[in-house]
C-alpha positions as CSV (number, residue, x, y, z in Angstrom):
1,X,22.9,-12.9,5.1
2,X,22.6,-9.5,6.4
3,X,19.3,-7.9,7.1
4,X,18.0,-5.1,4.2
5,X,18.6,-1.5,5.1
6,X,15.3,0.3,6.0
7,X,14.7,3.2,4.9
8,X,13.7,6.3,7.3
9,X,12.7,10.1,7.4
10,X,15.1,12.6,6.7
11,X,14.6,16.8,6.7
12,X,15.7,18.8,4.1
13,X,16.6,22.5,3.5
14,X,17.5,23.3,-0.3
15,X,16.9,25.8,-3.4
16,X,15.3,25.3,-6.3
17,X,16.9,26.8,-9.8
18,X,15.5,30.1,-9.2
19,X,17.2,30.2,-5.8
20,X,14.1,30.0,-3.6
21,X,14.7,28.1,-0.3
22,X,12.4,25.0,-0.2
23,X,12.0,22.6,2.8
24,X,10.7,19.6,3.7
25,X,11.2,15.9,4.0
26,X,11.7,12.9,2.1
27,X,12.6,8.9,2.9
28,X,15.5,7.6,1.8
29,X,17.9,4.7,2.6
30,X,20.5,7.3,3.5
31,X,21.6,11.2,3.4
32,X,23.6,10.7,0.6
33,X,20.7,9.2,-1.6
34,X,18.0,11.5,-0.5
35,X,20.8,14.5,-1.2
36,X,20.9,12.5,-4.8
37,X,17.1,12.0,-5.2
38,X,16.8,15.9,-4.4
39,X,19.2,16.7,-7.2
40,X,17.1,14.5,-9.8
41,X,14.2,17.1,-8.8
42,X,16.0,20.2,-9.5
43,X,16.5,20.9,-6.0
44,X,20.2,21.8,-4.6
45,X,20.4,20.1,-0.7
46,X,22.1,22.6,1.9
47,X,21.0,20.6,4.8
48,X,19.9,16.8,4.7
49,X,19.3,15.1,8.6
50,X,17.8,12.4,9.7
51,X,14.4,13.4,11.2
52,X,13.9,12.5,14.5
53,X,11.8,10.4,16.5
54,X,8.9,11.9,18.2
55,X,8.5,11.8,22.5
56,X,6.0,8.8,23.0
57,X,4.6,9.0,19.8
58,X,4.4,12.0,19.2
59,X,0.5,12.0,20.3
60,X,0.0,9.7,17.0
61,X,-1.2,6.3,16.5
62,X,1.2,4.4,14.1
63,X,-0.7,0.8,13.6
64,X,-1.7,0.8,10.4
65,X,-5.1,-0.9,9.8
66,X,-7.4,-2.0,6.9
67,X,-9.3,0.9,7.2
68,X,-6.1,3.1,7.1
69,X,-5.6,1.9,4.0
70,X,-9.2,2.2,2.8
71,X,-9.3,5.7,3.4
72,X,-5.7,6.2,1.6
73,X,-7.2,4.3,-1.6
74,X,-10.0,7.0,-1.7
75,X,-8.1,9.7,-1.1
76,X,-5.8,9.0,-3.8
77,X,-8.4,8.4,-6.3
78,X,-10.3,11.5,-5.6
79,X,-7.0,13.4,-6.0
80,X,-6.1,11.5,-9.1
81,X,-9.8,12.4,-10.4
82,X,-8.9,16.3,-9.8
83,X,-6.1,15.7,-12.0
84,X,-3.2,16.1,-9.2
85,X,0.2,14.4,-10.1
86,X,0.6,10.6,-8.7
87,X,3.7,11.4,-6.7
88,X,2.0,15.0,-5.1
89,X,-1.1,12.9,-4.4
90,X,1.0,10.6,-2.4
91,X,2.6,14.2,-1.1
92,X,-0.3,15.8,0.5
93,X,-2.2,12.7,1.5
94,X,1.2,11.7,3.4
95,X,1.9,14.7,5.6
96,X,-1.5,15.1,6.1
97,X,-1.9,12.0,8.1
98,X,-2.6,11.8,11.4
99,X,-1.3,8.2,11.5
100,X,2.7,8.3,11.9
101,X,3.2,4.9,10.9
102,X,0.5,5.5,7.7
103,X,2.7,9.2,6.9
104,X,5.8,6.8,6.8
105,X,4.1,3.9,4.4
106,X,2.6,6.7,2.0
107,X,5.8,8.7,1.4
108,X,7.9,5.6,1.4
109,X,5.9,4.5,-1.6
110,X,6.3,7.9,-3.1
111,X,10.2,7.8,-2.5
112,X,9.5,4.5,-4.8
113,X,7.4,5.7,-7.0
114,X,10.0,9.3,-8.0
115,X,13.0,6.7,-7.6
116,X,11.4,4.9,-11.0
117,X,9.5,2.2,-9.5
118,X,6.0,1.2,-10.6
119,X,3.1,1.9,-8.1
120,X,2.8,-1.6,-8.2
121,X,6.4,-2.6,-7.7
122,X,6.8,0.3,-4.6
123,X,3.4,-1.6,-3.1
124,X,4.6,-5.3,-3.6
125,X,7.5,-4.4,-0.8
126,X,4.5,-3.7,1.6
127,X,2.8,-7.0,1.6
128,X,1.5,-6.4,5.4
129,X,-0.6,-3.6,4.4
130,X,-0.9,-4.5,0.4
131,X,-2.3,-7.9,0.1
132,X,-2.4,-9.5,-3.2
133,X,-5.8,-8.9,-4.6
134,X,-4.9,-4.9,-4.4
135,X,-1.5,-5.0,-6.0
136,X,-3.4,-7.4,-8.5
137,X,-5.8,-4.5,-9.3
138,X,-3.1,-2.1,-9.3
139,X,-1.0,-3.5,-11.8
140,X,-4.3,-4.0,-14.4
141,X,-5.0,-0.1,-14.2
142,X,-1.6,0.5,-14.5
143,X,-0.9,-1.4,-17.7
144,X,-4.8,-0.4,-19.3
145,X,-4.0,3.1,-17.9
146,X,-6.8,3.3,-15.8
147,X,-5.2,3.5,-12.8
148,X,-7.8,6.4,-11.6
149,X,-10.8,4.3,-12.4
150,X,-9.3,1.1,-10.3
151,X,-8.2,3.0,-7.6
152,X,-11.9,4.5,-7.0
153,X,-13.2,0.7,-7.5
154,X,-10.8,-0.6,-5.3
155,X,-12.1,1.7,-2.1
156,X,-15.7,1.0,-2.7
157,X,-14.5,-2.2,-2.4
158,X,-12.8,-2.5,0.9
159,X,-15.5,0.3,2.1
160,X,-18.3,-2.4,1.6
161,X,-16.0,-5.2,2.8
162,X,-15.0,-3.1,6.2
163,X,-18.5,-2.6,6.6
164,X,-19.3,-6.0,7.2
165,X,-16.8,-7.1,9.1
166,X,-17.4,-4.5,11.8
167,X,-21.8,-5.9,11.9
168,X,-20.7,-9.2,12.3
169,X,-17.7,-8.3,14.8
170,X,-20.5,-6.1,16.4
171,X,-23.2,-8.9,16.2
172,X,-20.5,-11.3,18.3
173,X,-19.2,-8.3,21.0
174,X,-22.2,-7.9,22.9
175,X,-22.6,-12.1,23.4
176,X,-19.2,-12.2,24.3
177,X,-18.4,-9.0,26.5
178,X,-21.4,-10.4,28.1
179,X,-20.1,-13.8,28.6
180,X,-16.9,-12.5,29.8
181,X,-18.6,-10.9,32.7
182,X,-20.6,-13.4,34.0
183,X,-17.2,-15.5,34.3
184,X,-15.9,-12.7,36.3
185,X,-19.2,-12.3,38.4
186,X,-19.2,-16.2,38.6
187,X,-15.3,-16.5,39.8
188,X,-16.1,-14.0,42.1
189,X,-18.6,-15.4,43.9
190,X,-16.9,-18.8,43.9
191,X,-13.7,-17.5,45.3
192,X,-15.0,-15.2,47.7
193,X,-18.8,-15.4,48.4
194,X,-19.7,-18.7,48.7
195,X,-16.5,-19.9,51.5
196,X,-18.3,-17.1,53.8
197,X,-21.5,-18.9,53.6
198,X,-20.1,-22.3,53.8
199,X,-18.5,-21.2,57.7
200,X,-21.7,-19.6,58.3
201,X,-23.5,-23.1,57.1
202,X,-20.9,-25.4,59.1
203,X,-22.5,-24.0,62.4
204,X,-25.9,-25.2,61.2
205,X,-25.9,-28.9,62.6
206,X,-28.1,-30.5,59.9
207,X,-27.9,-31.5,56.6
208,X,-27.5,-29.2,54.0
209,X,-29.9,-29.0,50.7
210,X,-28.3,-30.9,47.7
211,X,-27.7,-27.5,45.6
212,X,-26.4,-25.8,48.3
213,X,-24.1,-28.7,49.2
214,X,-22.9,-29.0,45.4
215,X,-22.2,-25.1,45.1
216,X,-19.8,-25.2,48.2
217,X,-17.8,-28.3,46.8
218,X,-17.7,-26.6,43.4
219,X,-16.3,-23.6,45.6
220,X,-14.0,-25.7,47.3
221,X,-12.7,-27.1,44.4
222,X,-12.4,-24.0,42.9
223,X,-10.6,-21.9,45.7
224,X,-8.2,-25.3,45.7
225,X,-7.5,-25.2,42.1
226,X,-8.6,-21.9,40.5
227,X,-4.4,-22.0,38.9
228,X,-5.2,-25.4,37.4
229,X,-8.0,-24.6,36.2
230,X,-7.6,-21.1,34.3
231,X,-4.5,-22.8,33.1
232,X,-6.2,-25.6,31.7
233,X,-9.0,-23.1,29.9
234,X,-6.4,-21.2,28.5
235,X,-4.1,-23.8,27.4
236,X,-7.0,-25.0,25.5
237,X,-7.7,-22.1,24.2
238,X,-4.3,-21.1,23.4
239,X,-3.9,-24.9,21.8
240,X,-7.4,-24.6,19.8
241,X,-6.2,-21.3,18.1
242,X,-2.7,-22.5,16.9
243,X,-3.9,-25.8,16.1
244,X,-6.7,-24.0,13.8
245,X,-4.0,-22.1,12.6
246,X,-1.4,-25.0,11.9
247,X,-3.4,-27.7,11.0
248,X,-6.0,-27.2,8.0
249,X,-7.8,-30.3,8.4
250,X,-9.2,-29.3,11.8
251,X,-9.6,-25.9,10.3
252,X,-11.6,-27.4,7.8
253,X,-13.7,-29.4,10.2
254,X,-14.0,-26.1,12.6
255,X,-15.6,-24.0,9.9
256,X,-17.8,-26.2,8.1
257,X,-19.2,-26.7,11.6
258,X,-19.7,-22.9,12.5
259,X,-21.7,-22.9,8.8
260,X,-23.8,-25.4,10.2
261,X,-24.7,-24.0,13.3
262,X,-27.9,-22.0,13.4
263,X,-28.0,-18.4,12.6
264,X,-25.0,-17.9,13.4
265,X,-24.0,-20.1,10.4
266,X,-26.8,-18.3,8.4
267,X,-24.6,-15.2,8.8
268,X,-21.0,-16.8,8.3
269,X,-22.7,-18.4,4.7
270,X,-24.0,-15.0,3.5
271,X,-21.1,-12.9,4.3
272,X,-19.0,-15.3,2.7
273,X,-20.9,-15.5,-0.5
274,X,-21.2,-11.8,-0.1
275,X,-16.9,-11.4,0.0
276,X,-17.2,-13.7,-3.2
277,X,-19.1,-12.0,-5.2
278,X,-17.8,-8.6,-4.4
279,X,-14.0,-9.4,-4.8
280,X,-14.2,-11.4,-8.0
281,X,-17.1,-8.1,-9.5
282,X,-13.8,-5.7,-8.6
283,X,-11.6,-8.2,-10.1
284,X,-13.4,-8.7,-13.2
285,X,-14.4,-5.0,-13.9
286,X,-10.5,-4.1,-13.6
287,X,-10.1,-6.7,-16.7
288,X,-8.1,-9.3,-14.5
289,X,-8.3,-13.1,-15.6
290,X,-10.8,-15.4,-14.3
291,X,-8.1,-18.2,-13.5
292,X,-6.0,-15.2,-11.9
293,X,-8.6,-14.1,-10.5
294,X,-10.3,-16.9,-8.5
295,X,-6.9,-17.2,-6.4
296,X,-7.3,-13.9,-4.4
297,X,-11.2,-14.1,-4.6
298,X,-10.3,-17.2,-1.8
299,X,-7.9,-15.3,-0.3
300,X,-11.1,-13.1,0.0
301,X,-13.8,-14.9,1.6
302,X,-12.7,-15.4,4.8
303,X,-13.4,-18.8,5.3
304,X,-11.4,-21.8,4.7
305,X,-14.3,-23.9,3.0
306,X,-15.2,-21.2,0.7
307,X,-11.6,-20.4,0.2
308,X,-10.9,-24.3,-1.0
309,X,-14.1,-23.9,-3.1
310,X,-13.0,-20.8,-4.8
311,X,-9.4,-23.2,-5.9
312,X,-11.6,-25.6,-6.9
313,X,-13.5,-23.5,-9.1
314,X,-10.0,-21.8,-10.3
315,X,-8.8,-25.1,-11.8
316,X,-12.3,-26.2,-12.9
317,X,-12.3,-22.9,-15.3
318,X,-8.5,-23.4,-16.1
319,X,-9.7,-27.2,-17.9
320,X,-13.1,-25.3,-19.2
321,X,-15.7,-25.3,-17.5
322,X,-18.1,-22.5,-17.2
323,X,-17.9,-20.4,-14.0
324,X,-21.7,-21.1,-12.8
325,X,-21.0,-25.3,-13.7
326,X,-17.9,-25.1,-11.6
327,X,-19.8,-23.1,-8.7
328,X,-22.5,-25.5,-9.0
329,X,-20.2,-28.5,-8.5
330,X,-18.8,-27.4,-4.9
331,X,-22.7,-27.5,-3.6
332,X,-21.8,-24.3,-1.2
333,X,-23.5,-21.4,-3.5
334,X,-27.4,-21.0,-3.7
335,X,-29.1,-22.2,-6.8
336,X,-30.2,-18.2,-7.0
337,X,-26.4,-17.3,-7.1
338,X,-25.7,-19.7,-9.4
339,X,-28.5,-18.8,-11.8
340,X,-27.2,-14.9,-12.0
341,X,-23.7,-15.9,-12.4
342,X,-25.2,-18.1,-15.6
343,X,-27.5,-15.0,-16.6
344,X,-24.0,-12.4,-16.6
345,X,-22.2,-15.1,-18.7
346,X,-24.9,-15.4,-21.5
347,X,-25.2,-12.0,-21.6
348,X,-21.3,-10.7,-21.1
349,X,-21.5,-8.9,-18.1
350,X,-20.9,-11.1,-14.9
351,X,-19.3,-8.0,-13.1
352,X,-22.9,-6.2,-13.1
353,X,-24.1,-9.6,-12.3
354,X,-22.1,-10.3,-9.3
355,X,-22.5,-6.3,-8.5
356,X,-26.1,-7.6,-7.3
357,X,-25.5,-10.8,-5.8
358,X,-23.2,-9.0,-3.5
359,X,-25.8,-6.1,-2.5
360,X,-28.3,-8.7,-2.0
361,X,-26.4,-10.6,0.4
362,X,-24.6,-7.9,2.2
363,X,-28.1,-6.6,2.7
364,X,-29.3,-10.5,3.9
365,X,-25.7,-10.1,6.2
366,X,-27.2,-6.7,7.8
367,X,-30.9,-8.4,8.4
368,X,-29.3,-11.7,10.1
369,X,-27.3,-9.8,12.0
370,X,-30.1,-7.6,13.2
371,X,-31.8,-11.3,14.0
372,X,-28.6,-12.8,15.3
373,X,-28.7,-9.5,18.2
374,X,-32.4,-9.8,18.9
375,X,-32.5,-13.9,19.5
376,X,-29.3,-13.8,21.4
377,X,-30.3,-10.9,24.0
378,X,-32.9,-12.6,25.8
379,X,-31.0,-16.2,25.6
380,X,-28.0,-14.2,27.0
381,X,-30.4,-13.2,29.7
382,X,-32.1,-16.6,30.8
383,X,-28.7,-17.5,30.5
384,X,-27.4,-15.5,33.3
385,X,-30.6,-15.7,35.3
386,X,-29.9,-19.6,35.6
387,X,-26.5,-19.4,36.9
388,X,-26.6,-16.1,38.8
389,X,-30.2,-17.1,40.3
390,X,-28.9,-20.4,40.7
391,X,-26.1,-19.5,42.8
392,X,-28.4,-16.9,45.0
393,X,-31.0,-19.5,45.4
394,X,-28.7,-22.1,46.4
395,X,-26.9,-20.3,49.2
396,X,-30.5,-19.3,50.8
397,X,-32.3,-22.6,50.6
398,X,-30.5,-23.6,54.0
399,X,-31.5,-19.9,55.5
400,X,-35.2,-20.3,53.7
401,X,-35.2,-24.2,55.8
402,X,-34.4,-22.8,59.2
403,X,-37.0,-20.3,58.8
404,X,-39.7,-23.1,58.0
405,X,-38.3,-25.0,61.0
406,X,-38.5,-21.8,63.2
């Protein structure tokens, strides 16, 4: 089966039915059909080429990221709340992107969008940078016609949700740039450090103190087999990550034990809970389904248990059952949670209910990570004094001996 025709960048020089010369660019799948899609805008094409590639990059970045995207989604609704067009929104926001590969994804869709498409139709081809819960949300506005008002709830959305994933990829950083050092500082001195010693040691005649002898046969060992044994550490790594990734069982297993683990695990619960509550407020306020709804809310939480909870609750509803009953039955949400939830369906509004679960526990996600950094600085520290100091010690105890003997 061949491979679908992408579509690229062509420049265009034309005039408009007053005979004004207009230029600019547009994607297509060809020069003929942008030619045709110029015609359909009152515009007759005099020259239509294929725009070229910019010299390394042309000094742009063109990964598209979430926070690409969360930027867009406000833009476009703070244009669509000035009252500017859909497709001249998608216009300016496009070329004024500094992102290449974000200029190409915005007037893509627009090509879409002036072709006939739906907005949710031209965004359901770009599942990479479109996930489901935001094409979801974007086909509810669309058919209540309040597109505007979704597209404003959908950015505060993945605002607040970006915001906590970079604390708690900030709270993990520091441990583990700091880790990766002392492995370097630690090779280092094994490799290198420790053999010159050892020579220096050999002359010595007597027997050498039990650290110090352990240190040069871990050196030894190490100098012999340093291949084997990065290999082995990253093959296990490497066969942890896929095997996390392939196998849901163990991913199961792996995750319910980092929500066990202490602080740490207080940090993974909230922020999941926090995802939960946030996602399904969005999807509720934009009028989506609660069965419908509950499928990207797992998507959502970024953890496999909570995810399997969130289906569970999905079909629990789907039979009947009241949303706080059928969180209450998975034993993963706090009785606090649950009684809000219960309070927003007595009283019809569970959005503005959920609205406040998720500020309290993205603010309880900002105050364990602030813990999470202040508990794990000094244990990073002792830490590295054991082994660093360790090592030091070790190598002079022989020199610290021959002094007591002189």
């Amino acid at each position: 089966m061949a491979a679908a025709k992408k579509e690229a960048m062509f420049v265009w020089e034309g005039k408009d039915k007053q005979g004004k010369v207009m230029k600019g660019e547009l994607a297509g799948m060809s020069d003929a059909l942008v030619k045709a899609k110029l015609r359909r805008q009152g515009i007759n094409p005099l020259k239509v080429k294929k725009k070229p590639k910019p010299l390394f990059g042309g000094g742009g970045k063109t990964r598209i990221t979430p926070k690409d995207i969360t930027i867009f989604s406000r833009q476009l609704a703070t244009m669509m709340s000035a009252g500017v067009p859909l497709v001249q929104a998608f216009e300016i926001v496009g070329r004024g992107h500094e992102n290449l590969g974000m200029q190409e994804l915005i007037l893509g869709v627009k090509a879409d969008v002036e072709a006939g498409n739906s907005l949710t139709d031209a965004l359901k081809k770009r599942p990479l940078q479109f996930n489901e819960l935001y094409t979801n949300l974007v086909e509810a506005g669309e058919h209540a016609g309040i597109l505007e008002a979704i597209l404003h709830k959908l950015a505060t959305y993945m605002e607040k949700t970006e915001a906590l994933k970079s604390k708690i990829k900030a709270a993990l950083f520091y441990p583990a740039s700091v880790m990766v050092v002392a492995a370097i500082v630690v090779t280092i001195l094994m490799i290198f450090v420790i053999p010159q010693f050892s020579e220096l040691f050999s002359n010595f005649g007597a027997d050498l103190p039990a650290l110090t002898q352990l240190l040069i046969d871990m050196s030894d060992f190490f100098v012999a087999w340093w291949w084997a044994i990065f290999a082995v550490a990253g093959g296990t790594i490497f066969g942890l990550l896929e095997l996390h990734k392939r196998s849901r069982t163990f991913a199961h297993a792996m995750e319910r034990i980092a929500l066990k683990l202490p602080v740490l695990g207080v940090v993974l619960e909230k922020a999941a809970i926090a995802r939960f509550a946030r996602t399904l407020e969005t999807m509720f306020a934009a009028g989506t389904p609660l069965v419908e709804a509950m499928t990207s809310v797992a998507g959502a939480c970024g953890n496999i248990v909570y995810h399997d909870a969130c289906m569970k609750i999905r079909d629990d509803i789907s039979t009947g059952t009241q949303l706080q009953q059928a969180m209450r039955d998975t034993e993963l949400f706090p009785n606090m949670v649950v009684q809000m939830v219960a309070i927003g369906e007595e009283s019809g509004s569970i959005d503005t209910m959920l609205g406040k679960v998720a500020d309290w526990y993205e603010q309880e996600v900002d105050d364990a990570v602030e813990a999470l950094t202040s508990l794990l600085e000094p244990a990073i520290m002792a830490f590295l004094g054991v082994v660093i100091g360790g090592i030091v010690i070790g190598m002079y105890l022989p020199i610290f001996k021959m002094g007591q003997v002189v």
